[in-house]
PDB file of N, CA, C and O in Angstrom:
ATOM      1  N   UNK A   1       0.858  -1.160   0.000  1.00  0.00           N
ATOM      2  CA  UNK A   1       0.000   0.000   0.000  1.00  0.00           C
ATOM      3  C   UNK A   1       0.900   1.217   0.000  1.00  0.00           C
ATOM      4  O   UNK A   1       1.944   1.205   0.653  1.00  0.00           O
ATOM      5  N   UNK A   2       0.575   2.132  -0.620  1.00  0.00           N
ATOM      6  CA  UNK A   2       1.062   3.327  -0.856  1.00  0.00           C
ATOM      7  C   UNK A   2       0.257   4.715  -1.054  1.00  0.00           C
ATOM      8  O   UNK A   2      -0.454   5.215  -1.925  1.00  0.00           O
ATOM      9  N   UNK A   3       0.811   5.113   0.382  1.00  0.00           N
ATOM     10  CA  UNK A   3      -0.209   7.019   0.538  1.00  0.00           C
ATOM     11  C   UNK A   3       1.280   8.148   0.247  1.00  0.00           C
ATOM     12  O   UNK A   3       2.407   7.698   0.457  1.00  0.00           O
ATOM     13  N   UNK A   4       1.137   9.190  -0.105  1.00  0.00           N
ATOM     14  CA  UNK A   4       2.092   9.796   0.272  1.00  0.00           C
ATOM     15  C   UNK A   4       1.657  10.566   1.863  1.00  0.00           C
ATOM     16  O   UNK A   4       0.519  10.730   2.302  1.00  0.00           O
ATOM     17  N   UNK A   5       3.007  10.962   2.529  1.00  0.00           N
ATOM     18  CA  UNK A   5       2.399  11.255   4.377  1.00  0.00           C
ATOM     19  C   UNK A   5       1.676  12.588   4.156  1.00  0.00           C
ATOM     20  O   UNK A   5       1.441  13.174   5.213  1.00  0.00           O
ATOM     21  N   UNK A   6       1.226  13.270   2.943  1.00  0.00           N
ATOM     22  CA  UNK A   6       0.933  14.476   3.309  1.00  0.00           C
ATOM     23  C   UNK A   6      -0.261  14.369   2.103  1.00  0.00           C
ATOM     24  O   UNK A   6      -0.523  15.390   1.466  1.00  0.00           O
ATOM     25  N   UNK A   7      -0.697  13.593   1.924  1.00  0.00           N
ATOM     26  CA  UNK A   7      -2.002  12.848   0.350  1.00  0.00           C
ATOM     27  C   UNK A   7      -3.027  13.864   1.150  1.00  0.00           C
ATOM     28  O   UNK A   7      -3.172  13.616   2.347  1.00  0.00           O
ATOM     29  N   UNK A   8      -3.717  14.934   0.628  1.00  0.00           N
ATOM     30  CA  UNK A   8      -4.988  15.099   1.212  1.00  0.00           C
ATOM     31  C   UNK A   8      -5.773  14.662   0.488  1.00  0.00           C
ATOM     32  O   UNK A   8      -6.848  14.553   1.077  1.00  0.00           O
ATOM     33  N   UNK A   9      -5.828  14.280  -0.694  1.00  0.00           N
ATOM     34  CA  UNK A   9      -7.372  13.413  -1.139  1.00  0.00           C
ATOM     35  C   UNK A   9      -7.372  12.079  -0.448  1.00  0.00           C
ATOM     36  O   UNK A   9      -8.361  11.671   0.161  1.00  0.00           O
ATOM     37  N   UNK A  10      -6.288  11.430  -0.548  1.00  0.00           N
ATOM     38  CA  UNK A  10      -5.966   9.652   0.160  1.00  0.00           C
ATOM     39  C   UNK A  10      -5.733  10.258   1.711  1.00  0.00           C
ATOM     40  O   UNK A  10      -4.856   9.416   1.911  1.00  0.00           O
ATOM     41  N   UNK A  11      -5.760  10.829   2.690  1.00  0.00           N
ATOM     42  CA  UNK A  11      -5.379  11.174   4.302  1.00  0.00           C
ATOM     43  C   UNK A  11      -4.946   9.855   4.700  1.00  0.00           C
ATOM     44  O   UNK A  11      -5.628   8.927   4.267  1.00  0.00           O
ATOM     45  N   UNK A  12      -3.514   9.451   5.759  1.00  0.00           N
ATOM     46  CA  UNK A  12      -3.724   8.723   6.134  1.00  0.00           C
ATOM     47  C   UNK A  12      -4.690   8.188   7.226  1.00  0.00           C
ATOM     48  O   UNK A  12      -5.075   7.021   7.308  1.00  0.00           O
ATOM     49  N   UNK A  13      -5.104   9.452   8.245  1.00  0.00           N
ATOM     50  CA  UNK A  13      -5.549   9.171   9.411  1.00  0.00           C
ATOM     51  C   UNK A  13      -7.423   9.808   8.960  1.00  0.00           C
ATOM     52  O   UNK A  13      -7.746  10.473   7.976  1.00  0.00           O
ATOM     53  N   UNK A  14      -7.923   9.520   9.584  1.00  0.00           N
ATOM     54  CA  UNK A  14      -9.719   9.795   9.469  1.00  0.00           C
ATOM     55  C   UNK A  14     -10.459   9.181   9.114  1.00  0.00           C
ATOM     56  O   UNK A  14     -10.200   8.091   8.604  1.00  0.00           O
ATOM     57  N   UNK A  15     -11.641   9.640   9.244  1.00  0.00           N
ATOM     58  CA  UNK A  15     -13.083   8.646   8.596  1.00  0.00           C
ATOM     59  C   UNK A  15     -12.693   7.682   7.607  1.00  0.00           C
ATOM     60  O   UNK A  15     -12.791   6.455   7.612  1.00  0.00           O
ATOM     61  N   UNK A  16     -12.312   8.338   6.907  1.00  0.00           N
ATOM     62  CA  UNK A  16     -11.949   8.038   5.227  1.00  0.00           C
ATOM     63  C   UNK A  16     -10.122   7.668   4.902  1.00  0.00           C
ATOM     64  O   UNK A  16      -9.699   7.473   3.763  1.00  0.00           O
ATOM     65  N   UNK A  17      -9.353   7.639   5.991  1.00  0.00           N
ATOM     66  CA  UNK A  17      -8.163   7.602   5.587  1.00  0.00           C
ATOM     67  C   UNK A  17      -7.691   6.125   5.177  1.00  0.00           C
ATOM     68  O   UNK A  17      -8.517   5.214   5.127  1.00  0.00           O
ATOM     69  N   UNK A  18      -6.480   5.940   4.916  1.00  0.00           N
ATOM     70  CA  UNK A  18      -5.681   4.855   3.982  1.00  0.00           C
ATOM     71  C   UNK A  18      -5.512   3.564   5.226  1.00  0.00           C
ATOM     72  O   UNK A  18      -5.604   2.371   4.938  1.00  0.00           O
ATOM     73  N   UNK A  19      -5.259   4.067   6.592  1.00  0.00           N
ATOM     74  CA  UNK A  19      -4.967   3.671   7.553  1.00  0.00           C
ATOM     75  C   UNK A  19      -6.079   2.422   7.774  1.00  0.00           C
ATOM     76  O   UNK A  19      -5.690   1.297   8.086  1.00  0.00           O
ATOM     77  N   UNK A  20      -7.376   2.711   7.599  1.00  0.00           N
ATOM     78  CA  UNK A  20      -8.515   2.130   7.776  1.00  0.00           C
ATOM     79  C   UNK A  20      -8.306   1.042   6.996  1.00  0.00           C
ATOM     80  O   UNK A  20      -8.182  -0.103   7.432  1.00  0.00           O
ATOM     81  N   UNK A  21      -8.253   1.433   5.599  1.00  0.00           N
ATOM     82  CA  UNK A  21      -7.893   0.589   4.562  1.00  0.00           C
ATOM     83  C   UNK A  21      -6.944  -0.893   4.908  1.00  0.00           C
ATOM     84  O   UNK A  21      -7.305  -2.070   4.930  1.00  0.00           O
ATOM     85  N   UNK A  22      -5.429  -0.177   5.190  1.00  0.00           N
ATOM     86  CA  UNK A  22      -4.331  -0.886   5.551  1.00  0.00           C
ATOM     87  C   UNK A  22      -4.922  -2.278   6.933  1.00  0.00           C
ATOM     88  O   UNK A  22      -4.902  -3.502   7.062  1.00  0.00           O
ATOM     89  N   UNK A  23      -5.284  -1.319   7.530  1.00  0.00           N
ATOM     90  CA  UNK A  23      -5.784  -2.403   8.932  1.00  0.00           C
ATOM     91  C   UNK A  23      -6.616  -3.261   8.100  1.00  0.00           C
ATOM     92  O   UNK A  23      -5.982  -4.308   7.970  1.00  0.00           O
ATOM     93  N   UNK A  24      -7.652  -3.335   7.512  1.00  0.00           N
ATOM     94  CA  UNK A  24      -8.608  -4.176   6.889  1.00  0.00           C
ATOM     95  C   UNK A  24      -8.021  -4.970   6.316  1.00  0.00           C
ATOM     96  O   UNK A  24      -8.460  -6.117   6.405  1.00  0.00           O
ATOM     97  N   UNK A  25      -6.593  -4.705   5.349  1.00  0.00           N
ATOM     98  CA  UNK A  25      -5.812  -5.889   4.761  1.00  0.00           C
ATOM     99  C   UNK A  25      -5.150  -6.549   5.778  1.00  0.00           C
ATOM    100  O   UNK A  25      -5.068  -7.770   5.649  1.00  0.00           O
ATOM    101  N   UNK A  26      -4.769  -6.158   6.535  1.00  0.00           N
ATOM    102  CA  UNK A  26      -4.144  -7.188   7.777  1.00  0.00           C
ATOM    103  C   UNK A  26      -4.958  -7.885   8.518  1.00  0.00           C
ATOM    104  O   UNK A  26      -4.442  -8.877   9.033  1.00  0.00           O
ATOM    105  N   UNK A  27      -6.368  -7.645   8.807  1.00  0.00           N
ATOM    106  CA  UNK A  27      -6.661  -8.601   9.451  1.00  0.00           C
ATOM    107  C   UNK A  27      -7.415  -9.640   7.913  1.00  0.00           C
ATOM    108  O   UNK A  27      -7.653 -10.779   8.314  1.00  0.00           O
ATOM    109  N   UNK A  28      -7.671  -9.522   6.879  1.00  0.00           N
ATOM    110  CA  UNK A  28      -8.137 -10.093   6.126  1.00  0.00           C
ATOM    111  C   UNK A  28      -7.299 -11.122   5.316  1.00  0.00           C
ATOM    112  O   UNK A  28      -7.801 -11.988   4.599  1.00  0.00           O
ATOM    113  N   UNK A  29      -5.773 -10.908   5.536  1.00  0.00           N
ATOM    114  CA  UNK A  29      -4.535 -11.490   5.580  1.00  0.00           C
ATOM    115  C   UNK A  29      -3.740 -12.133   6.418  1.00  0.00           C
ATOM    116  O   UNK A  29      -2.526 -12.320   6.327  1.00  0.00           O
ATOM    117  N   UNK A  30      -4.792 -12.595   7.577  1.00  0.00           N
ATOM    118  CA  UNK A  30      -4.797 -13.071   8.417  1.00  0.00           C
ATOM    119  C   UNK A  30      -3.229 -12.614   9.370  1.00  0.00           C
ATOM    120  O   UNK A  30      -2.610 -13.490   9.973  1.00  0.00           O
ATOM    121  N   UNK A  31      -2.728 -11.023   9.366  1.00  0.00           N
ATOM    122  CA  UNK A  31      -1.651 -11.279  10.133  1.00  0.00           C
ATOM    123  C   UNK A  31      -2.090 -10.969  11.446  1.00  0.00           C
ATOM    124  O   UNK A  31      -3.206 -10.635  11.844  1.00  0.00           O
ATOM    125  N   UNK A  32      -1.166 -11.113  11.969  1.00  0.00           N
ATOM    126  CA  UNK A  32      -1.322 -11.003  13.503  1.00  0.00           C
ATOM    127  C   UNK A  32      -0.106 -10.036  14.332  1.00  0.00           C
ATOM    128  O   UNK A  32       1.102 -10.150  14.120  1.00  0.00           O
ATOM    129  N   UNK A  33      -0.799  -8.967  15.421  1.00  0.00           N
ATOM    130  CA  UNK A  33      -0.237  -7.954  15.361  1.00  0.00           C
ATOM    131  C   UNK A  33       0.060  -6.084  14.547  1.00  0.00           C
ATOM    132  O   UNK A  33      -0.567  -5.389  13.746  1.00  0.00           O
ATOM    133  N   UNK A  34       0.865  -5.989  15.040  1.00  0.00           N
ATOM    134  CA  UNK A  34       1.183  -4.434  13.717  1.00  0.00           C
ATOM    135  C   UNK A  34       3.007  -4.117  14.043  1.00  0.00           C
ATOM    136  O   UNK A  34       3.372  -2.950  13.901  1.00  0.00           O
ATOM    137  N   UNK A  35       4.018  -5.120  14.446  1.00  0.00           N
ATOM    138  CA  UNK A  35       4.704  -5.497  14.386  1.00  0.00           C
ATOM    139  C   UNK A  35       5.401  -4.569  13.051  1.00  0.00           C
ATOM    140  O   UNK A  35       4.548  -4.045  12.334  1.00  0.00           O
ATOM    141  N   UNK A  36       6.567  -4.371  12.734  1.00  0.00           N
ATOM    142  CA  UNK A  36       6.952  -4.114  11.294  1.00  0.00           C
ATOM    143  C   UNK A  36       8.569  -4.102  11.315  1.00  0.00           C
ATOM    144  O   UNK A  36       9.214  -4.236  12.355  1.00  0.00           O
ATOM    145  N   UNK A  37       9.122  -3.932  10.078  1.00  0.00           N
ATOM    146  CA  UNK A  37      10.879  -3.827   9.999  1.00  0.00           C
ATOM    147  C   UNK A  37      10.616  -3.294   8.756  1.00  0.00           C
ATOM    148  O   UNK A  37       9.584  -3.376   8.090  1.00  0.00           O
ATOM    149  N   UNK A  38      11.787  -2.670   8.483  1.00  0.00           N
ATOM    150  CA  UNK A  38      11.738  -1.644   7.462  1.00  0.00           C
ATOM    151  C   UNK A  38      11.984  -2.312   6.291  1.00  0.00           C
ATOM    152  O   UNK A  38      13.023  -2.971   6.263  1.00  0.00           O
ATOM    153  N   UNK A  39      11.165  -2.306   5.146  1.00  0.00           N
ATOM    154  CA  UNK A  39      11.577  -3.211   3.682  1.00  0.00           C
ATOM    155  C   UNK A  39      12.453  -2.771   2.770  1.00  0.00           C
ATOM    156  O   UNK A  39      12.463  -1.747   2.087  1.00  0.00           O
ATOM    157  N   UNK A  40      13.243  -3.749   2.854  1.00  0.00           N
ATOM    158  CA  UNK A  40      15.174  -3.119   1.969  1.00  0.00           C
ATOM    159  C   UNK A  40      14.620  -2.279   0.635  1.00  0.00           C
ATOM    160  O   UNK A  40      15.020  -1.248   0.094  1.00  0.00           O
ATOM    161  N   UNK A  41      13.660  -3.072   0.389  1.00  0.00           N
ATOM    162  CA  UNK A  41      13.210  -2.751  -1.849  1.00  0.00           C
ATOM    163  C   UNK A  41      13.289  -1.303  -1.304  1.00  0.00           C
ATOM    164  O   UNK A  41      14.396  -0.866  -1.617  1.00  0.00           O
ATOM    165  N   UNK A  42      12.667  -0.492  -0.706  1.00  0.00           N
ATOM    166  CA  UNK A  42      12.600   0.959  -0.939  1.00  0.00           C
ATOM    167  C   UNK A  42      11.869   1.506   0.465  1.00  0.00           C
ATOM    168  O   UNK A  42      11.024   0.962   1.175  1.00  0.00           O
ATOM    169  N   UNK A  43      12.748   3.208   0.613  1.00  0.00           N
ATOM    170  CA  UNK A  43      12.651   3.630   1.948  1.00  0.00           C
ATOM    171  C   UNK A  43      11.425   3.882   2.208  1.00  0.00           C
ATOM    172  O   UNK A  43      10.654   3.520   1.319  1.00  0.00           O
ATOM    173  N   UNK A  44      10.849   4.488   3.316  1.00  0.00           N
ATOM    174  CA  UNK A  44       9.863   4.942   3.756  1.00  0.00           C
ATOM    175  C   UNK A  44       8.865   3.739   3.684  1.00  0.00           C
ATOM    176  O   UNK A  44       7.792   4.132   3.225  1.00  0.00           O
ATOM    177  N   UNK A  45       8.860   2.757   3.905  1.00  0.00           N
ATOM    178  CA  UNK A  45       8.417   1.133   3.792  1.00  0.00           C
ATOM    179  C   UNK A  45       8.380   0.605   4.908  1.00  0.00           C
ATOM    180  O   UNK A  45       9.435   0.766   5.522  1.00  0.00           O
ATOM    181  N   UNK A  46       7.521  -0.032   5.511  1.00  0.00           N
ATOM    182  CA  UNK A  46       7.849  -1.308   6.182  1.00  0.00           C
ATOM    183  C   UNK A  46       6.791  -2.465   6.280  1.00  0.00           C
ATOM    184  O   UNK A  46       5.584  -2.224   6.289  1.00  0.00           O
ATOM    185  N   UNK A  47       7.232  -3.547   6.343  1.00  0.00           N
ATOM    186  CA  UNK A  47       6.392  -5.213   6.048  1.00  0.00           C
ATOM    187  C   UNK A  47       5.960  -4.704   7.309  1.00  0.00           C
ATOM    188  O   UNK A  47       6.311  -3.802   8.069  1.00  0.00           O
ATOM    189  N   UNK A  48       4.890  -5.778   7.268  1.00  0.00           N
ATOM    190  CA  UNK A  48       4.340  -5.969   8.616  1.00  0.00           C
ATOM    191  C   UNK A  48       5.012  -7.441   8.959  1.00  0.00           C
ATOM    192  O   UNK A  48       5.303  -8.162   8.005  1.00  0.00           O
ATOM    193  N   UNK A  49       5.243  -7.860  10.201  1.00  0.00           N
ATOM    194  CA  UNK A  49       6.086  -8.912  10.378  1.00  0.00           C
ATOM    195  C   UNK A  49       5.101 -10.019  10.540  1.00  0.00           C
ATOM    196  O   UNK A  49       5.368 -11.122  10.063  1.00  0.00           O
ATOM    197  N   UNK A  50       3.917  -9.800  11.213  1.00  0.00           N
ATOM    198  CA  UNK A  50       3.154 -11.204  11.608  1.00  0.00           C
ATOM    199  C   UNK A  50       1.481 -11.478  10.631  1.00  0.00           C
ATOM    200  O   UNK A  50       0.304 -11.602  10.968  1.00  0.00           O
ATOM    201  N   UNK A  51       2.156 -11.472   9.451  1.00  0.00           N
ATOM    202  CA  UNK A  51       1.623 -11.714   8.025  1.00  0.00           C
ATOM    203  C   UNK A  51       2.061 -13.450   7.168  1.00  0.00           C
ATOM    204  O   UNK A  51       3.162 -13.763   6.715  1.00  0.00           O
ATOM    205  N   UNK A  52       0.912 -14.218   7.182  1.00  0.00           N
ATOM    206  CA  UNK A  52       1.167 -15.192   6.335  1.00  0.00           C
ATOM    207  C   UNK A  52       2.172 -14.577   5.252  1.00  0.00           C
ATOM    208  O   UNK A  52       2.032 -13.439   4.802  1.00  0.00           O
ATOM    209  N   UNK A  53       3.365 -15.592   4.821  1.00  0.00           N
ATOM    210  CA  UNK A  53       4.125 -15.283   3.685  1.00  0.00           C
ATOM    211  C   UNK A  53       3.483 -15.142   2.730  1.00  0.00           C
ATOM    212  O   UNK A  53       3.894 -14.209   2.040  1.00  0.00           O
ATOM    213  N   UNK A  54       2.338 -15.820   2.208  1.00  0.00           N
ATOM    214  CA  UNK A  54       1.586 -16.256   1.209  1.00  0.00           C
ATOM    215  C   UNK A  54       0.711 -14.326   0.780  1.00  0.00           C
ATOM    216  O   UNK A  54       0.389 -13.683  -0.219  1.00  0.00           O
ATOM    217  N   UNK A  55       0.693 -14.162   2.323  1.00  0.00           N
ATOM    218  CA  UNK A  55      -0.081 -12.723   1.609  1.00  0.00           C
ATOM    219  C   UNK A  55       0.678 -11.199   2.521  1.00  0.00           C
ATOM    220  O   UNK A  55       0.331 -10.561   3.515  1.00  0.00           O
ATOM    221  N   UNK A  56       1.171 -11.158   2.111  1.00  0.00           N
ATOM    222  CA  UNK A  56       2.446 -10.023   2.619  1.00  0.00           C
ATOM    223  C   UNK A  56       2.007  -8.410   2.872  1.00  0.00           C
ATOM    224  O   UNK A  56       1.421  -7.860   1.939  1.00  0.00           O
ATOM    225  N   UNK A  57       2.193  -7.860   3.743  1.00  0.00           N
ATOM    226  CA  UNK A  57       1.595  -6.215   4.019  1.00  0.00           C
ATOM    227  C   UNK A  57       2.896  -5.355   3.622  1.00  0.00           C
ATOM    228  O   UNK A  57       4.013  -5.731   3.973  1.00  0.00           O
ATOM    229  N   UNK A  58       2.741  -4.440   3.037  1.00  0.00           N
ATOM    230  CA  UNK A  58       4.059  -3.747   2.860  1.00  0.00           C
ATOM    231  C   UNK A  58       3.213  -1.962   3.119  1.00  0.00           C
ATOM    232  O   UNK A  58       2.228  -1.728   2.419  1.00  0.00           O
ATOM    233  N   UNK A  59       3.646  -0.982   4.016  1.00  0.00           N
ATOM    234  CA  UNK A  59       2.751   0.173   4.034  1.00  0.00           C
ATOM    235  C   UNK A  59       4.176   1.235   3.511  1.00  0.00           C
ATOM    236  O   UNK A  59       5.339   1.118   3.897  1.00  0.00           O
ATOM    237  N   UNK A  60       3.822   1.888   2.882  1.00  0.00           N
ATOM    238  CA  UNK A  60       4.581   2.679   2.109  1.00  0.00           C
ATOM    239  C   UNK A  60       3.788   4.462   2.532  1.00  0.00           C
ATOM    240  O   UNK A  60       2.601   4.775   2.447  1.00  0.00           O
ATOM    241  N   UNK A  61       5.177   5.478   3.054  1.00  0.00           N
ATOM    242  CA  UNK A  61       4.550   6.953   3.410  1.00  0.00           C
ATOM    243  C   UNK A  61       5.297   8.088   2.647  1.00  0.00           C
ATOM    244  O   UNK A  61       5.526   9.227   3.054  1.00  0.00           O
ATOM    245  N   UNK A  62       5.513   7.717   1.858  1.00  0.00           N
ATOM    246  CA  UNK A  62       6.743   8.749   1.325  1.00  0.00           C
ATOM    247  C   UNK A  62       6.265  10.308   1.708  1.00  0.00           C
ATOM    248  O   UNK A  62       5.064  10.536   1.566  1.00  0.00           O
ATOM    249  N   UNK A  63       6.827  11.023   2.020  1.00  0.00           N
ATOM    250  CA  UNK A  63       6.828  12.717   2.261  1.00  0.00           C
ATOM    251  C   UNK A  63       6.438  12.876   0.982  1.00  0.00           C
ATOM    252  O   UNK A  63       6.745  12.335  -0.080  1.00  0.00           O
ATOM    253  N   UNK A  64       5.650  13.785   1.326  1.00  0.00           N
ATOM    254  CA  UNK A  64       4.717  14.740   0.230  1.00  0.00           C
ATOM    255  C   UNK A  64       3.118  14.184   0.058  1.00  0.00           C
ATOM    256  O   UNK A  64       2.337  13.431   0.639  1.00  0.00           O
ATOM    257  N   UNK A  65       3.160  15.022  -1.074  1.00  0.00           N
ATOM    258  CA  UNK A  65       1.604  14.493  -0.815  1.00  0.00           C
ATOM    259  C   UNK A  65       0.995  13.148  -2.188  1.00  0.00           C
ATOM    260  O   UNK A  65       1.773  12.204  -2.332  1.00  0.00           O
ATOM    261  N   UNK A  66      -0.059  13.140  -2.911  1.00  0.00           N
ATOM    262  CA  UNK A  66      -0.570  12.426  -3.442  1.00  0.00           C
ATOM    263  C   UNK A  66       0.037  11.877  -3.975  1.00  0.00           C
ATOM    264  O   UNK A  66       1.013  12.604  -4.161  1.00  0.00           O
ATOM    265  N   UNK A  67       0.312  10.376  -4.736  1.00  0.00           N
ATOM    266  CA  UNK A  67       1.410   9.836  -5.296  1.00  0.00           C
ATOM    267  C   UNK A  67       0.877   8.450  -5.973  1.00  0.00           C
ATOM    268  O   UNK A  67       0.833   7.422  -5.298  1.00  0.00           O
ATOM    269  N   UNK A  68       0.485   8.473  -7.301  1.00  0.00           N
ATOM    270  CA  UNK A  68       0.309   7.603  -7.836  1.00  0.00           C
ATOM    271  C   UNK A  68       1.090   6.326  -8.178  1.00  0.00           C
ATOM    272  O   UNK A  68       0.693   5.560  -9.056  1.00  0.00           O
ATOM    273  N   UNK A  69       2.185   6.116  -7.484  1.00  0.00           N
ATOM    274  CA  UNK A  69       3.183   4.758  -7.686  1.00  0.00           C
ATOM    275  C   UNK A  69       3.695   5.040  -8.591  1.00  0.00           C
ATOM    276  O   UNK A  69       3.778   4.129  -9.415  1.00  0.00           O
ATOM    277  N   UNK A  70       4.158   6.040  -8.884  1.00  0.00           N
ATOM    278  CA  UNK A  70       4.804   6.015 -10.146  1.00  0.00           C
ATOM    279  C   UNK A  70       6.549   6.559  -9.923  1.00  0.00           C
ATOM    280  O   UNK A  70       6.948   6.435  -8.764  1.00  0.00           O
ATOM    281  N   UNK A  71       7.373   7.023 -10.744  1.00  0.00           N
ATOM    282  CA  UNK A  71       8.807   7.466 -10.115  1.00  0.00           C
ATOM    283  C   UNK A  71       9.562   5.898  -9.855  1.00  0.00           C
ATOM    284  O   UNK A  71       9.622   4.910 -10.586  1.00  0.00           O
ATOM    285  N   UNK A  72      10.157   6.198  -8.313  1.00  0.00           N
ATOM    286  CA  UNK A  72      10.845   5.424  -8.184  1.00  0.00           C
ATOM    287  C   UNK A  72       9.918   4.268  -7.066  1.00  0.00           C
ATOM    288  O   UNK A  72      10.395   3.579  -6.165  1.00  0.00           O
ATOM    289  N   UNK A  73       8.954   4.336  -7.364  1.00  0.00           N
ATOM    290  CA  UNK A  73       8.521   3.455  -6.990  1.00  0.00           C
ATOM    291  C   UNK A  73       7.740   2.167  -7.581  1.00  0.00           C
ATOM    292  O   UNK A  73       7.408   1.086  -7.096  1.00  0.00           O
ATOM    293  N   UNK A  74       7.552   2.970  -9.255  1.00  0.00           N
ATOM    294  CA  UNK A  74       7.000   1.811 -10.219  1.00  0.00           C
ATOM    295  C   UNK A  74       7.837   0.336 -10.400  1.00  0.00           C
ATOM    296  O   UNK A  74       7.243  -0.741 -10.442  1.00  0.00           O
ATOM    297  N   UNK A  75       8.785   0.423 -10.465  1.00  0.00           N
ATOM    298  CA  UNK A  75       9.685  -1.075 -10.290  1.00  0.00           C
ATOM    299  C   UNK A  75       9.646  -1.579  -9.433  1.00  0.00           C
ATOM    300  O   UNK A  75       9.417  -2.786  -9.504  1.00  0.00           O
ATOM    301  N   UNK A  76       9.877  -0.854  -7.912  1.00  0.00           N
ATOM    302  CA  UNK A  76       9.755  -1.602  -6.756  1.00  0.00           C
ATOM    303  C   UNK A  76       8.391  -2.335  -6.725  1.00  0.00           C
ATOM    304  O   UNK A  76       8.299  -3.553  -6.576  1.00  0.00           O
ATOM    305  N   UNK A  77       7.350  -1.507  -6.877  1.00  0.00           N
ATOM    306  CA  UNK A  77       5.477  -2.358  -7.108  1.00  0.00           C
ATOM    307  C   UNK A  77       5.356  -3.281  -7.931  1.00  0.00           C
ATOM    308  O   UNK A  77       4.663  -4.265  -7.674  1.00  0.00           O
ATOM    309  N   UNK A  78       6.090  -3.116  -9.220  1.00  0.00           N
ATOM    310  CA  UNK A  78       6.121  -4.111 -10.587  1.00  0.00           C
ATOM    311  C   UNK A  78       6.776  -5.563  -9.516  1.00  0.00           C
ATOM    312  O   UNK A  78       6.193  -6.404  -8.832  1.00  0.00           O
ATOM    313  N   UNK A  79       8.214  -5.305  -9.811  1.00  0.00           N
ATOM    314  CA  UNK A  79       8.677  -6.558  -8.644  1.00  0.00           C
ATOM    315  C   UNK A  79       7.653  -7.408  -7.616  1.00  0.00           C
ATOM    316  O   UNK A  79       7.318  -8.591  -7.684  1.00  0.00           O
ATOM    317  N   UNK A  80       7.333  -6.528  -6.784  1.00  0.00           N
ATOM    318  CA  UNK A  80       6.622  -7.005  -5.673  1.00  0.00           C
ATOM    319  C   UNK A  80       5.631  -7.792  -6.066  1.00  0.00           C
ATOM    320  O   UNK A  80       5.563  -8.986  -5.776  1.00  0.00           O
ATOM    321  N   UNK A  81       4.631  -7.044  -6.889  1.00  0.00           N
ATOM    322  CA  UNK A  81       3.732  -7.883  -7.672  1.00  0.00           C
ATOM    323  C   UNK A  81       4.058  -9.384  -8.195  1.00  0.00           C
ATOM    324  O   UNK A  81       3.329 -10.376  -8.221  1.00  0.00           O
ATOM    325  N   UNK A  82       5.323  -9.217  -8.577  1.00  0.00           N
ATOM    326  CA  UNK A  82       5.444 -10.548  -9.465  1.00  0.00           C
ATOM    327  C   UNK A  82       6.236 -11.466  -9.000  1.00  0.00           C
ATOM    328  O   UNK A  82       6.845 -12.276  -9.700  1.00  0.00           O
ATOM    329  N   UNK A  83       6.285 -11.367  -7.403  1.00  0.00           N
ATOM    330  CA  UNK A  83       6.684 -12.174  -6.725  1.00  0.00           C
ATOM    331  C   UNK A  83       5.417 -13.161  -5.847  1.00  0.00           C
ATOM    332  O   UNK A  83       5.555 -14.306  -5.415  1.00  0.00           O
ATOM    333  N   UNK A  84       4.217 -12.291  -5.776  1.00  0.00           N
ATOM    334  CA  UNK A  84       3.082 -12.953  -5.249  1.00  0.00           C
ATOM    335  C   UNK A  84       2.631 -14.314  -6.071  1.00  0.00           C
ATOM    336  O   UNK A  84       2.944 -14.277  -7.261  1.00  0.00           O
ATOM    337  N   UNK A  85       2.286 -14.918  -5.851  1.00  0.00           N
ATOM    338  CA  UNK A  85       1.042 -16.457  -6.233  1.00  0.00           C
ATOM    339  C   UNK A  85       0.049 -16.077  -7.203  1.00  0.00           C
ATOM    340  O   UNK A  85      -0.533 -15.008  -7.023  1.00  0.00           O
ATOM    341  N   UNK A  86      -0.143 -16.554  -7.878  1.00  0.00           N
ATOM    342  CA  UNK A  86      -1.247 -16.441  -8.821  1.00  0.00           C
ATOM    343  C   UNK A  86      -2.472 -17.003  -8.228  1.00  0.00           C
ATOM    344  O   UNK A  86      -2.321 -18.123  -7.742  1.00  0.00           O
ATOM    345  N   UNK A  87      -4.127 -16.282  -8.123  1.00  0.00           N
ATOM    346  CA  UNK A  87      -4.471 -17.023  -7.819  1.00  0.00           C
ATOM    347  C   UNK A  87      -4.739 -18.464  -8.392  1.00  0.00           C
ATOM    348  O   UNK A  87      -4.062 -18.760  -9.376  1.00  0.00           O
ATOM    349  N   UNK A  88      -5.836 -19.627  -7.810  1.00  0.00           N
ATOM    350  CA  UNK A  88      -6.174 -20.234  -8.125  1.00  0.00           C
ATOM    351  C   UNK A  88      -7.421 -20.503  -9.340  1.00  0.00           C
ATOM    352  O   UNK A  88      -7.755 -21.650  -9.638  1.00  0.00           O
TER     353      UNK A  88
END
C-alpha cells in the first residue's frame, strides 16, 4: 500500500483515511499484530512482520503528498507484484 504522508485526497488518518484501509488488509490477511521492519526494496516502507508469507503487508509513506506509484517506486510495485502467487 502506498499514501504519500501528506495525500490530502488519500489522508492517512480519518473517517476516510488509507490507515482504515491498511488495517482491513491485515486482518483479512490473516496477520497477527502491527509489528513491522523496514523493507530493503525501498525507503519509507515497512512489512508488517506477523503476516502469512503467502499474503504479505508492505505500508509505504513517502513525504509529500498524493502519489500515484509512479517514479521510483513503479519497479519496486512491478517486482513485488510478481513475486506474489497467482491465484487459483
Amino acid at each position: 500500500m502506498l499514501t504519500g504522508a501528506g495525500d490530502g485526497n488519500n489522508p492517512i488518518t480519518g473517517p476516510t483515511g488509507s490507515a482504515l484501509a491498511r488495517d482491513l488488509v491485515l486482518q483479512t490477511n490473516g496477520c497477527v499484530g502491527t509489528a513491522t521492519v523496514d523493507w530493503p526494496a525501498m525507503p519509507s516502507c515497512k512489512q508488517y512482520t506477523g503476516c502469512p508469507a503467502a499474503y504479505p503487508v508492505i505500508w509505504c509513506t513517502p513525504d509529500g503528498g498524493h502519489t500515484d506509484g509512479g517514479g521510483a517506486y513503479r519497479p519496486v510495485i512491478s517486482n513485488f507484484w510478481g513475486t506474489l502467487p497467482l491465484a487459483p
